[in-house]
N, C-alpha and C positions, 0 to 999 in steps of 0.2 A: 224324723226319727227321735224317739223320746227312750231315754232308762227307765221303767217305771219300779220302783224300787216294792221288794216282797211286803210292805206291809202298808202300802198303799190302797185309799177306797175311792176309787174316782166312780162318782157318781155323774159328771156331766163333762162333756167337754171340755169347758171353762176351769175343768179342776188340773186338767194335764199340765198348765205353766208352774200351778203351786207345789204339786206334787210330786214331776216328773223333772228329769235331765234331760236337757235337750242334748243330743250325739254330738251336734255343732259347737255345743259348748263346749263340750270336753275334747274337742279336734282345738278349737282356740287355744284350749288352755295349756297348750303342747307344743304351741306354735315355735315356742324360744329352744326347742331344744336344735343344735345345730345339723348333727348328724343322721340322725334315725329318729323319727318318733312313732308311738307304737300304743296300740288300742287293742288288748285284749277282751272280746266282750264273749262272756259264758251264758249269753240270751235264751231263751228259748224262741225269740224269734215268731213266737203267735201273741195274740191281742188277748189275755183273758175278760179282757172289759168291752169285747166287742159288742155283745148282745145284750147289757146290761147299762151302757152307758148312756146317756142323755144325748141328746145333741141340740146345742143352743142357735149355732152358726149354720143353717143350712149349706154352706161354700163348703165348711169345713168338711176336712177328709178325715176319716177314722178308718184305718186301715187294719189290715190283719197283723201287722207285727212290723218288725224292722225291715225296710225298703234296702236298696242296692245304693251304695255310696260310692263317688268317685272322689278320694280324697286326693290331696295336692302332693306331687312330687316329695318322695322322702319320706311321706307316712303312709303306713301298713295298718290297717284296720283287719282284726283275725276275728272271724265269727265261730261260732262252735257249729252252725250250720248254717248253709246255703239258702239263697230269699228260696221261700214256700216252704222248706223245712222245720221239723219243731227239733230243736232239741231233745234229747233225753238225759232225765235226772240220773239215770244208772242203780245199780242195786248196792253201789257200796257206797263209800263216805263221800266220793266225789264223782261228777260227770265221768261218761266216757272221753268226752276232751280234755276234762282237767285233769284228766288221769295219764291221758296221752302225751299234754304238754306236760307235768311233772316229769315224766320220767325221761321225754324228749331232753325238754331243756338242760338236764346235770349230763348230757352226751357230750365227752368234750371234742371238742374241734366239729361241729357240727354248724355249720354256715346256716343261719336263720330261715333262710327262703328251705332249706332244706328239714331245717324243724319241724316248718308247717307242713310239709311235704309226709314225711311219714308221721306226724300227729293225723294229716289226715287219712294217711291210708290204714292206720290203728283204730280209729276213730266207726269206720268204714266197717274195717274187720269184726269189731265190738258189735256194731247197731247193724249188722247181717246185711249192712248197703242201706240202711235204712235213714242214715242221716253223713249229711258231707259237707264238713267244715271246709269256710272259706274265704280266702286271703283277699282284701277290696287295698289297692294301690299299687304304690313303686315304690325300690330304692335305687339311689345313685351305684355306681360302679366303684361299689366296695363293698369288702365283707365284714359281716356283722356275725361277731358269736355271743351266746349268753356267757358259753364257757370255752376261753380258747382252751388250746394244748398248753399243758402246761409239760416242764422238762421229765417231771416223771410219769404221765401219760404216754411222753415222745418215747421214752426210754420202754415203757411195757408191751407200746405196738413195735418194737427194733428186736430182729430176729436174733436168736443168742447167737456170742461170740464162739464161731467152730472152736475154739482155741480155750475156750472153761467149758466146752464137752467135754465129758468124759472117754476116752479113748476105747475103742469097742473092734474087737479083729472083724475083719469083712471074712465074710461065710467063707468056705472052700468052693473052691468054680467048679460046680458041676458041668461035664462039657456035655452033654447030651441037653441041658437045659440053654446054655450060651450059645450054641450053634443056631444060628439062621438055615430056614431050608432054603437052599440052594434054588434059584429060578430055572422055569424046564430051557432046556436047551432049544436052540430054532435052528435047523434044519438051512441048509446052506441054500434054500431055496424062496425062503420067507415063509412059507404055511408050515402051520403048525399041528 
Protein backbone atom coordinates (compact mmCIF):
# COMPACT_ATOMS: atom_id res chain seq x y z
CA UNK A 1 0.00 0.00 0.00
CA UNK A 2 1.61 3.18 -1.13
CA UNK A 3 0.28 7.15 -0.67
CA UNK A 4 0.69 8.39 -3.97
CA UNK A 5 0.79 11.92 -3.48
CA UNK A 6 -1.66 14.58 -6.11
CA UNK A 7 1.16 15.69 -8.15
CA UNK A 8 2.89 12.62 -8.75
CA UNK A 9 3.90 11.09 -12.47
CA UNK A 10 4.77 7.59 -12.00
CA UNK A 11 5.61 6.39 -15.31
CA UNK A 12 7.02 2.87 -14.29
CA UNK A 13 6.96 0.86 -11.38
CA UNK A 14 10.35 1.55 -10.28
CA UNK A 15 9.16 5.25 -9.74
CA UNK A 16 6.50 4.18 -6.81
CA UNK A 17 9.69 4.06 -4.00
CA UNK A 18 10.70 7.74 -5.06
CA UNK A 19 7.56 9.13 -5.38
CA UNK A 20 5.11 7.35 -3.25
CA UNK A 21 4.71 6.60 0.86
CA UNK A 22 4.63 3.43 1.77
CA UNK A 23 1.25 2.98 4.32
CA UNK A 24 3.96 0.90 6.53
CA UNK A 25 5.89 3.63 6.94
CA UNK A 26 3.62 5.82 8.17
CA UNK A 27 2.15 2.80 10.76
CA UNK A 28 6.04 2.78 11.83
CA UNK A 29 6.26 6.08 12.44
CA UNK A 30 3.42 6.03 15.14
CA UNK A 31 4.61 3.32 16.57
CA UNK A 32 5.78 5.44 19.94
CA UNK A 33 2.58 6.63 20.57
CA UNK A 34 1.40 4.70 23.90
CA UNK A 35 -2.26 4.81 23.83
CA UNK A 36 -4.16 5.16 20.58
CA UNK A 37 -2.51 5.54 17.34
CA UNK A 38 -4.59 6.61 14.41
CA UNK A 39 -4.33 6.88 10.49
CA UNK A 40 -6.75 8.87 8.96
CA UNK A 41 -6.34 8.38 5.12
CA UNK A 42 -8.93 10.55 2.70
CA UNK A 43 -7.86 7.95 -0.33
CA UNK A 44 -9.69 7.39 -3.15
CA UNK A 45 -8.69 4.08 -2.97
CA UNK A 46 -8.44 3.26 -7.08
CA UNK A 47 -4.85 3.16 -8.88
CA UNK A 48 -5.03 6.28 -11.36
CA UNK A 49 -1.57 4.93 -12.93
CA UNK A 50 -3.08 1.52 -13.50
CA UNK A 51 -3.12 1.63 -17.16
CA UNK A 52 -0.46 3.94 -17.86
CA UNK A 53 2.23 2.67 -15.73
CA UNK A 54 5.25 0.74 -16.95
CA UNK A 55 6.08 -2.43 -15.34
CA UNK A 56 9.74 -3.28 -14.94
CA UNK A 57 9.43 -6.36 -12.36
CA UNK A 58 7.26 -8.94 -14.00
CA UNK A 59 6.63 -10.38 -9.83
CA UNK A 60 5.63 -7.01 -9.21
CA UNK A 61 2.00 -6.47 -8.38
CA UNK A 62 0.21 -3.13 -9.50
CA UNK A 63 -2.95 -3.26 -8.05
CA UNK A 64 -6.04 -1.29 -8.24
CA UNK A 65 -5.66 0.94 -5.13
CA UNK A 66 -5.33 0.43 -1.42
CA UNK A 67 -5.50 -3.26 -0.21
CA UNK A 68 -7.16 -4.30 3.38
CA UNK A 69 -4.59 -3.96 6.23
CA UNK A 70 -4.44 -5.70 9.47
CA UNK A 71 -2.62 -3.29 11.66
CA UNK A 72 -1.24 -4.18 15.37
CA UNK A 73 -3.25 -3.87 18.49
CA UNK A 74 -3.99 -0.24 19.48
CA UNK A 75 -3.99 1.22 15.97
CA UNK A 76 -7.01 2.25 13.95
CA UNK A 77 -6.45 2.94 10.40
CA UNK A 78 -9.86 5.01 9.00
CA UNK A 79 -10.39 4.73 5.14
CA UNK A 80 -12.92 7.13 3.64
CA UNK A 81 -14.02 3.92 1.83
CA UNK A 82 -14.00 0.34 1.89
CA UNK A 83 -11.38 -2.11 -0.37
CA UNK A 84 -13.16 -1.99 -4.22
CA UNK A 85 -14.61 1.39 -3.38
CA UNK A 86 -13.54 4.86 -4.90
CA UNK A 87 -14.05 7.64 -2.90
CA UNK A 88 -15.89 10.63 -3.77
CA UNK A 89 -14.42 14.19 -4.15
CA UNK A 90 -17.93 15.75 -3.18
CA UNK A 91 -19.32 18.91 -4.68
CA UNK A 92 -18.33 21.26 -1.92
CA UNK A 93 -14.85 22.23 -0.49
CA UNK A 94 -14.45 18.89 1.24
CA UNK A 95 -14.97 15.04 0.77
CA UNK A 96 -18.29 13.56 1.86
CA UNK A 97 -16.02 11.92 4.71
CA UNK A 98 -14.04 15.02 5.61
CA UNK A 99 -17.23 16.54 5.91
CA UNK A 100 -18.65 13.80 8.12
CA UNK A 101 -15.49 13.55 10.27
CA UNK A 102 -15.35 17.50 10.78
CA UNK A 103 -18.53 17.80 12.14
CA UNK A 104 -18.29 14.19 13.91
CA UNK A 105 -15.29 15.04 15.60
CA UNK A 106 -16.26 18.70 17.59
CA UNK A 107 -19.42 16.12 18.96
CA UNK A 108 -18.33 16.30 22.48
CA UNK A 109 -18.51 13.20 24.60
CA UNK A 110 -18.62 11.09 21.47
CA UNK A 111 -16.39 7.88 22.11
CA UNK A 112 -14.08 7.41 18.82
CA UNK A 113 -15.16 3.90 17.61
CA UNK A 114 -18.60 5.68 17.70
CA UNK A 115 -17.31 8.72 15.50
CA UNK A 116 -16.39 6.42 12.79
CA UNK A 117 -19.68 4.83 13.28
CA UNK A 118 -21.89 7.71 12.35
CA UNK A 119 -19.10 9.35 10.01
CA UNK A 120 -19.82 6.39 8.28
CA UNK A 121 -23.51 6.17 8.23
CA UNK A 122 -23.32 10.14 7.01
CA UNK A 123 -20.98 9.25 4.68
CA UNK A 124 -23.38 6.37 3.29
CA UNK A 125 -26.35 8.85 3.51
CA UNK A 126 -24.33 11.61 1.30
CA UNK A 127 -22.93 9.06 -1.55
CA UNK A 128 -26.78 7.42 -1.75
CA UNK A 129 -24.91 3.80 -0.28
CA UNK A 130 -22.65 4.58 -2.85
CA UNK A 131 -19.31 4.44 -0.95
CA UNK A 132 -18.65 3.06 2.91
CA UNK A 133 -15.93 4.25 4.84
CA UNK A 134 -13.91 1.85 6.96
CA UNK A 135 -12.29 1.24 10.25
CA UNK A 136 -9.12 -1.60 9.62
CA UNK A 137 -7.82 -2.47 13.65
CA UNK A 138 -8.30 -2.39 17.51
CA UNK A 139 -8.38 -0.52 20.54
CA UNK A 140 -7.57 -1.61 24.00
CA UNK A 141 -10.52 -1.25 26.54
CA UNK A 142 -10.58 2.23 26.93
CA UNK A 143 -12.24 5.17 25.76
CA UNK A 144 -11.01 7.55 23.50
CA UNK A 145 -12.52 11.11 22.75
CA UNK A 146 -11.45 13.76 20.32
CA UNK A 147 -13.57 16.00 22.44
CA UNK A 148 -14.55 14.90 26.04
CA UNK A 149 -17.52 16.54 28.05
CA UNK A 150 -16.54 19.24 29.16
CA UNK A 151 -18.40 20.90 32.51
CA UNK A 152 -20.46 23.06 30.49
CA UNK A 153 -21.51 20.60 27.89
CA UNK A 154 -22.34 18.40 31.11
CA UNK A 155 -24.46 21.36 32.43
CA UNK A 156 -26.55 22.04 28.74
CA UNK A 157 -27.35 18.21 28.42
CA UNK A 158 -28.80 18.47 32.61
CA UNK A 159 -32.49 18.89 32.58
CA UNK A 160 -33.52 22.36 34.18
CA UNK A 161 -33.87 22.96 37.80
CA UNK A 162 -38.01 22.30 38.62
CA UNK A 163 -37.08 25.02 41.13
CA UNK A 164 -35.89 28.20 38.45
CA UNK A 165 -39.14 27.24 36.44
CA UNK A 166 -41.36 29.39 36.33
CA UNK A 167 -44.44 28.72 38.30
CA UNK A 168 -47.41 27.97 35.97
CA UNK A 169 -51.14 26.95 37.65
CA UNK A 170 -52.19 23.31 36.51
CA UNK A 171 -55.37 23.70 34.21
CA UNK A 172 -58.81 23.11 36.01
CA UNK A 173 -59.67 19.13 36.06
CA UNK A 174 -62.07 18.63 33.76
CA UNK A 175 -63.84 15.55 35.15
CA UNK A 176 -65.44 14.19 32.09
CA UNK A 177 -61.76 14.10 30.52
CA UNK A 178 -60.03 12.55 33.97
CA UNK A 179 -62.47 9.86 34.31
CA UNK A 180 -61.33 6.34 33.02
CA UNK A 181 -64.17 4.21 31.44
CA UNK A 182 -65.12 1.90 33.86
CA UNK A 183 -64.41 -2.02 32.69
CA UNK A 184 -67.83 -3.96 31.59
CA UNK A 185 -68.91 -5.83 34.37
CA UNK A 186 -68.70 -9.98 34.19
CA UNK A 187 -71.53 -11.74 35.06
CA UNK A 188 -71.22 -13.94 38.29
CA UNK A 189 -71.03 -16.72 35.75
CA UNK A 190 -67.74 -15.92 33.93
CA UNK A 191 -69.10 -15.24 30.20
CA UNK A 192 -69.46 -12.24 29.04
Amino acid sequence: NYLIPVDARLKSDRDVVFEALPLDQIITSIEGARKLRLIILDACRDNPFLNQITRSVATRSIGRGLARIEPEGGTLVAYAAKAGQVAFDGDGENSPFVAALARRIKEPGLEINMVFRAVRDDVLAATNKRQEPFVYGSLPNEAFYFRPISPSDAQAKLPPDPASLPSVSPPAANPQVSRRPKPPRVPATGKI
